[in-house]
LOMITI-624166 format. One record per residue (C-alpha): residue in one letter; z, y, x. Coordinates in steps of 0.1 Angstrom, whole numbers, padded with zeros to 4 digits, always signed. Layout:
<recs>
AZYX
...
</recs>
This chain:
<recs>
X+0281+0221-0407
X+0257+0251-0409
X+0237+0242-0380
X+0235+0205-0390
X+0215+0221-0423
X+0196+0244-0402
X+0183+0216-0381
X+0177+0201-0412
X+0159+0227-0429
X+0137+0237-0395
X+0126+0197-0398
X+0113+0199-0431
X+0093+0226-0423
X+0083+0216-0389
X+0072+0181-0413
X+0058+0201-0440
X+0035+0222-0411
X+0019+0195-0401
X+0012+0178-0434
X-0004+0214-0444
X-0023+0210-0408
X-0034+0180-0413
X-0048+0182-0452
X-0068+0216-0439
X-0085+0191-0416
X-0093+0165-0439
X-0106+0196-0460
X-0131+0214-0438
X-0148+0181-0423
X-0185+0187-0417
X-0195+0164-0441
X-0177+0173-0467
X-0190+0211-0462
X-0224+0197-0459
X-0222+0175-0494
X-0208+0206-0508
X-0236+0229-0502
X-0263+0203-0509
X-0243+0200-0545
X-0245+0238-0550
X-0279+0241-0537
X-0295+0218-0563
X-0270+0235-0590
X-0287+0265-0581
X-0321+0259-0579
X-0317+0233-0620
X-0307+0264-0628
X-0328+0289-0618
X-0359+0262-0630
X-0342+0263-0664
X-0342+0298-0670
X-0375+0302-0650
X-0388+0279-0679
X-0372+0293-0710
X-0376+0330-0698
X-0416+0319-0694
X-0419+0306-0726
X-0400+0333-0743
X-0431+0360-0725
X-0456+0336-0736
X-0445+0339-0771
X-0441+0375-0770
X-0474+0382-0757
X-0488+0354-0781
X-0477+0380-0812
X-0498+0405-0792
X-0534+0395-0812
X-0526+0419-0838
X-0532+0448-0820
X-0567+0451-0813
X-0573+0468-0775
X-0546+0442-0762
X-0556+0410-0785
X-0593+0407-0771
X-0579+0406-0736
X-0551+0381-0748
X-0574+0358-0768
X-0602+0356-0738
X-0576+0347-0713
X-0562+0318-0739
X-0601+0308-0743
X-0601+0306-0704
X-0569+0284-0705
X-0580+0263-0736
X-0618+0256-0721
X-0606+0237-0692
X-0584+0214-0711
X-0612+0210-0734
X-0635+0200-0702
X-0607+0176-0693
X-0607+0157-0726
X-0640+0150-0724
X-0640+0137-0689
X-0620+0114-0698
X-0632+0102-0729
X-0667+0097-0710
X-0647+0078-0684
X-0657+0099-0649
</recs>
């Protein structure tokens, strides 16, 4: 009787082996690897956009609180006149139709 139960018990984990086996296969298909790293790739990279745009913003409104001080304002307003003048240029452009 107990060697009928070990041959029993030595099936079911000869069964349960190759079930494992076979699921690890299924598992680490190229594809699948592939679809996962293209997923975590773009995860990545929203992310790092995302913070690369609120962390940008957040520096552009520190400096903007910068035109109180008078050696540093000058410097700040010229370059917003720099950035403002172009869009300016643009408007009209467009409104004149070239």
């Amino acid at each position: 009787m107990p060697q009928q139960d070990d041959t029993k018990l030595i099936s079911a984990i000869e069964h349960l082996t190759a079930e494992l086996t076979a699921t690890r296969a299924a598992k680490n298909s190229i594809l699948r690897s592939f679809g996962s790293s293209v997923l975590r790739g773009v995860a990545f990279a929203f992310g790092a956009l995302l913070a690369i745009g609120i962390l940008g913003a957040l520096v552009a409104w520190w400096i903007s609180s910068f035109n109180l001080f008078p050696v540093i304002g000058g410097w700040i307003s010229n370059l917003l006149l720099s950035i403002e003048i172009p869009e300016k240029f643009l408007a009209l452009r467009e409104m004149r139709g070239n």
